[in-house]
C-alpha angles and dihedrals in degrees: 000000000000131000130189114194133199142157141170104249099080125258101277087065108131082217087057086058105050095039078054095047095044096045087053094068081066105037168317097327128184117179118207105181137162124276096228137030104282097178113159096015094120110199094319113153124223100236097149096075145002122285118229123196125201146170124267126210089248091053096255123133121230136194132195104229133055128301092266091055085053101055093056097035084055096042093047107039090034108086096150085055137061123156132232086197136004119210121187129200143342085225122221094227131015124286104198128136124358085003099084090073092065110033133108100202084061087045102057082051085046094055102050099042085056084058089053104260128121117253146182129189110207118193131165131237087237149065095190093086086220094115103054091122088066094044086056097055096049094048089052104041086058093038089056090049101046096046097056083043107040110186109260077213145034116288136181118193126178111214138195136199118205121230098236127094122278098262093048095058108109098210142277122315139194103216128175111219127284130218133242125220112237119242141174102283103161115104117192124204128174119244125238081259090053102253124143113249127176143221123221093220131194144309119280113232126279123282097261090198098057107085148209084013131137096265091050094049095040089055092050095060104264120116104247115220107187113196102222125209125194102218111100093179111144088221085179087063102053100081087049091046088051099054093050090062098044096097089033110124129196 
């Protein structure tokens, strides 16, 4: 078995590392991440200029552009290696609820899973570094899993790892998406000329009345894995939709 791994932290992530220790106990891995940190980027493309790849001391691959950059950059240029998964992360911060739209950790899995590979984004409840052995252990209890019982077809999960220590994490849970409540999070500052900039700050907090989510279960000790799907048809809508356009002419 093969496995390819990204992020969007950069390749010097300590994240990038374990996910890539940890994925060698199961198999082949190569890891093409970005040169720099490309958190928030979402599954932007780099069109404005060429993409280089190079090798790294510690035998990773990095490309100067986003994760999503990378996978194509890996599954094109890569002819001596095609993977059987692609796992991206582990992310420094969750990526749970509205998140997922913007993040580049579930971008890099997005990515792959549209070219037909299965793929999972971990990420971790934390940015303190101080819970990577339970990071390890969850990386390595699905990895297990999902080796001796490869998907006959494409999959994209979501997973989260919750910021407690090993022997306080409650299980495993399926859990759907939360929602974030929106907050000023645009910080202004003034320039050395005197110009006013601004910061794009932080996440407001989850949305408490939405429940059995991502956010609530995360929070409750359990490693969250969200199954993802692309299609973002309202199929409420459609009959609404429908009826609107009944009398509508060309």
């Amino acid at each position: 078995m093969r496995i390819l791994i990204c992020n969007d932290d950069g390749y010097l992530s300590a994240g990038l590392a374990l996910l890539a220790k940890v994925a060698a106990e199961f198999a082949e891995v190569r890891v093409v991440a970005p040169e720099s940190d490309q958190s928030g980027v979402s599954n932007s493309f780099t069109l404005n200029r060429p993409l280089s790849i190079k090798k790294a001391a510690n035998g990773f691959f990095y490309v100067n552009g986003t994760p999503t950059d990378c996978i194509h950059v890996a599954l094109h240029t890569m002819s001596d290696f095609k993977p059987d998964l692609v796992l991206s992360g582990i992310n420094h911060g969750a990526n749970m609820g509205d998140d997922v739209l913007y993040s580049g950790t579930v971008a890099a899995a997005t990515e792959a899973f549209l070219m037909g590979i299965p793929a999972l984004a971990f990420s971790i409840n934390d940015r303190s570094g101080r819970y990577w052995e339970t990071a390890e252990k969850a990386v390595a209890t699905v990895l297990s899993k999902i080796c001796a019982q490869q998907p006959a077809e494409p999959l994209l999960w979501n997973i989260n790892i919750p910021a407690v220590t090993p022997e306080s994490v409650q299980g495993y849970r399926v859990a759907r998406l939360g929602r974030r409540h929106h907050e000023q999070c645009i910080v202004p500052l003034d320039s050395p000329r005197g110009e006013t900039m601004y910061w794009i700050g932080g996440v407001g907090p989850a949305d408490t009345s939405w429940q059995d989510t991502d956010f609530s279960d995360n929070e409750a000790g359990f490693v969250t894995i969200t199954p993802l799907t692309l299609d973002l048809t309202d199929y409420q809508q459609m009959g609404a939709v429908s009826t609107f356009l009944q009398d509508v002419q060309w």
